[in-house]
N, C-alpha and C positions, 0 to 999 in steps of 0.2 A: 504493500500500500504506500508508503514510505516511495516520494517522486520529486524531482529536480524539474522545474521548468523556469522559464523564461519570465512566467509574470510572477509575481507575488501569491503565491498559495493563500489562501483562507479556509481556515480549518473553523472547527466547532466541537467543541467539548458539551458534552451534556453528562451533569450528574446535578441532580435536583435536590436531593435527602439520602438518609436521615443523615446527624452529626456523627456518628461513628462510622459509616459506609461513606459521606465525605472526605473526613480526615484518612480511611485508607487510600481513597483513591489519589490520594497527591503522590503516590509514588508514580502511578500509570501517568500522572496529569505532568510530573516531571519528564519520564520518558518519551511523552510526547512532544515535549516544548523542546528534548536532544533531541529527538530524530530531524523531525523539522524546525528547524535554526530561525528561518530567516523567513517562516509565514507568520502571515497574519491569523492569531489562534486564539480566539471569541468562545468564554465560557459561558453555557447556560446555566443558572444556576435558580436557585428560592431565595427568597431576601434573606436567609439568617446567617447565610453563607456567604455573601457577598463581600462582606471585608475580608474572609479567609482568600478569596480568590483574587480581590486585589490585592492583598500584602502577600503572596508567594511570590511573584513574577514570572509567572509561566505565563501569562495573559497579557494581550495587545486589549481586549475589552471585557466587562464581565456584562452580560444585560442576564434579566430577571425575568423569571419565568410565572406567572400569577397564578399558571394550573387553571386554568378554563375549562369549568361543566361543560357538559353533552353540550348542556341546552342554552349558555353560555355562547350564541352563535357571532355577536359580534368582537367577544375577547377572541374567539378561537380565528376568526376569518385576521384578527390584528396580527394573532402571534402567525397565522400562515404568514403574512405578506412580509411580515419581519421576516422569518424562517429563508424564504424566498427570496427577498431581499437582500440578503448576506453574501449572496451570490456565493455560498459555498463550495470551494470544491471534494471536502470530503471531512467525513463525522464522524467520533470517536467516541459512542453511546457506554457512556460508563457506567447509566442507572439501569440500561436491560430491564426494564419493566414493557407493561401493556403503554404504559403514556408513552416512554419515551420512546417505542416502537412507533408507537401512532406517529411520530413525527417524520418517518421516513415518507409516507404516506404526502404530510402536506409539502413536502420539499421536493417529491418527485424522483423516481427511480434514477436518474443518471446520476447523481451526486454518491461517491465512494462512500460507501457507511460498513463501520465494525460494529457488528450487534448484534441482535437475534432478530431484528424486521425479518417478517418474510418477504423474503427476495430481494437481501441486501447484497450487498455485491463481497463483502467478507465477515460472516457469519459466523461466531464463536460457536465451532459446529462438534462441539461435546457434550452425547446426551446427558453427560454425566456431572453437566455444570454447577445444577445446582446441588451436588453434594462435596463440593469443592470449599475450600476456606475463601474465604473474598477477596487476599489476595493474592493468592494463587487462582482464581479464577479470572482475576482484573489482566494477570501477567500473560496466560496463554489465550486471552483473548485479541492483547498485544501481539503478540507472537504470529497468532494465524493474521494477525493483519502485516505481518512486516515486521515489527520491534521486537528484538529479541533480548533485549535487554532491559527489566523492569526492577527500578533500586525500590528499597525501603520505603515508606513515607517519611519527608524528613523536617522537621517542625522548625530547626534551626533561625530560621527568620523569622518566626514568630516571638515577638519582642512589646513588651510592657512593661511601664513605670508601674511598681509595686508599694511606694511607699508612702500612699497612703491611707494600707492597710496598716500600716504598723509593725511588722510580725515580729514573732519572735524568732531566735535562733534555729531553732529545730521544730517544725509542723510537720504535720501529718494530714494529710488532706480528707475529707471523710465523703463519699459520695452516695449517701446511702435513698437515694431516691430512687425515679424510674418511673416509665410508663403506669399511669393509675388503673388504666385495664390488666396490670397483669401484677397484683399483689406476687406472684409465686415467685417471681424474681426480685422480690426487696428482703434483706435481711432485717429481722425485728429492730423496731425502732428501740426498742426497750438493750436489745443486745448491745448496739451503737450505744447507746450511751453511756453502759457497763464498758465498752473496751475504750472509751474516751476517756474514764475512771482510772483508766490503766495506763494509758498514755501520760496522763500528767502525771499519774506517781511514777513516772518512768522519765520526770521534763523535759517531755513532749508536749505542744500544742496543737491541739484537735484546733483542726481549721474546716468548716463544715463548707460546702457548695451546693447549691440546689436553684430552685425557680418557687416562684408561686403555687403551681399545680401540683407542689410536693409539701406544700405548708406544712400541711397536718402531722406528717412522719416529722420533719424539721423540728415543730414547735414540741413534740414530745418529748425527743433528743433532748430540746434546750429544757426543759422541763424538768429532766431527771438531770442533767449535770450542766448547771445554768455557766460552766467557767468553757464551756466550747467557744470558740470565736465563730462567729455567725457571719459568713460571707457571701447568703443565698443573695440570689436574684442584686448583684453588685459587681458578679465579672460578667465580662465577654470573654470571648473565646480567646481572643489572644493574650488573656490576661491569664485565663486559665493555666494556656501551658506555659507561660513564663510562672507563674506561681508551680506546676509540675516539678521545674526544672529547679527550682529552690527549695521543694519540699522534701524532706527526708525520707517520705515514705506516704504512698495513697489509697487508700484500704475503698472498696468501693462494689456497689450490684453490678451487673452485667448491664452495661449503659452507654450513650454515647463518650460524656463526659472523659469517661475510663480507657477508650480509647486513645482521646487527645494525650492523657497524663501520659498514657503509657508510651504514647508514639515519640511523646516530650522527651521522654527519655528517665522518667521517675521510676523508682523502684513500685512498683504496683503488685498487690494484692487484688484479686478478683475474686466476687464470691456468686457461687453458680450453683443452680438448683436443675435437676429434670427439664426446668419449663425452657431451655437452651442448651445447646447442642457448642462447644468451645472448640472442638473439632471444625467447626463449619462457620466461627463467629470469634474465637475469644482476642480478646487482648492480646496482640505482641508487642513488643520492643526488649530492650536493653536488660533489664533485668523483670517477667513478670510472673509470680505466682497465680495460679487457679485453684481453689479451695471449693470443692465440688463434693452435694450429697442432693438424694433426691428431695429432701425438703430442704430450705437455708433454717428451718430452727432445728435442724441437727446440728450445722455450722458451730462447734461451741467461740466463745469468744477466747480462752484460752489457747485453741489453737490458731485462731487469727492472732493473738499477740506473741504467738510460736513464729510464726512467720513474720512480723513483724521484725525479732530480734535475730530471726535469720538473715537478715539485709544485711545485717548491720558489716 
């Protein structure tokens, strides 16, 4: 797929969501920005992503994608003519979903696309994709198109002024939130704040991250050990993994968050229940534990503080 011509290439990167299928895909989103050098390479993206995509530099442009209903007939005929517009000459479908298939559709069979469109012209053609890790599915989907060569995800340029959180010497990051549909991957709020108990007798500081939509577990946590430092809904992402990269250590559910930290380069604890599969999802980077039972309140807290002082 990988092509020398005469005018200026324009490519098109599409990866929409979530934040931890994001953050893997910046190693393909790198590969793509070595192979071709010198095109013009426009990511589609969701607004929460957007400063990730302009602060890596792999991108000539980032535009935003609003996700148009069915029935949504004048957003969808906007985003065609954008689509269109772009005059691109070839697409690098990182989201492989049903939408971002659909999009082969409004831009029209000649345009070079790596995906799973039916009847794309280089097709990540492994029935076996989706029991692959993400990325190792993102690399040989590279690969069948031309790149053969798919680094790491690497956060290194993600860079924030931290100081005016305060912190102390030695944090511990705690990410004990997650999807509200799916209690089965949150470890008990009641646990978290028993092993936060344990971090400071150990001075360390629980440094907690979350959103809104996690209140409830959050204000528990602070509830039973009110000396956590409370940093919900106060970073962005690039604050995150500069905080990853300063923290000592980041105990956290199976979540996007946990991604970023661990891609950051933080020593990471993961904790995993039946309801995921770490084979086909988990956490990598530098150094990361996975602490796996088929419920997390078997998880004891003492063996996450096991692992803890195994980092050390």
């Amino acid at each position: 797929m990988p092509h020398s011509a005469d005018k200026q290439e324009r490519i098109l990167v599409i990866k929409l969501s979530a934040l931890g299928d994001f953050i893997q895909a910046l190693g393909p989103m790198k590969a793509i920005r070595d192979t071709h050098k010198d095109a013009h390479i426009t990511l589609l993206t969701t607004k929460p992503y957007v400063p990730l995509g302009k602060e890596c530099g792999y991108f000539d442009a980032v535009w935003v994608d609003e996700r148009p209903k069915a029935w949504q007939v004048r957003r969808t005929l906007k985003l065609r003519q954008q689509l269109k517009g772009g005059n691109f000459d070839r697409v690098y479908d990182l989201q492989t979903s049903d939408r971002s298939s659909s999009y082969f559709k409004l831009m029209g069979s000649k345009v070079k696309w790596s995906g799973i469109a039916k009847g794309c012209s280089h097709p990540h053609a492994n029935p076996q994709r989706d029991f692959m890790h993400t990325l190792d599915r993102q690399a040989e989907q590279l690969e069948m198109a031309g790149i053969y060569k798919t680094p790491m995800p690497d956060l290194s340029w993600a860079k924030a002024d931290l100081a005016r959180f305060d912190l102390d010497t030695y944090v511990a990051l705690l990410v004990p939130g997650g999807a509200p549909h799916r209690p089965d991957k949150r470890w008990p709020a009641k646990k978290y704040a028993e092993l936060a108990h344990a971090l400071l007798e150990r001075n360390i500081q629980p440094v907690m991250l979350g959103t809104a939509k996690e209140g409830e577990v959050l204000d528990e946590i602070l509830d039973l050990c009110p000396d956590v430092k409370d940093l919900s809904s106060q970073t962005d992402f690039l604050e995150i993994a500069t905080l990853a990269r300063y923290a000592h250590v980041a105990i956290g559910n199976d979540t996007g968050p946990m991604h970023l930290i661990s891609l950051a380069g933080c020593k990471s604890i993961v904790l995993y229940s039946q309801a995921s599969d770490p084979q086909l999802c988990g956490q990598r980077g530098s150094d990361v534990t996975i602490l796996r039972e088929n419920s997390l309140n078997d998880v004891s807290v003492e063996r996450v503080i096991s692992a803890v002082e195994s980092t050390d």
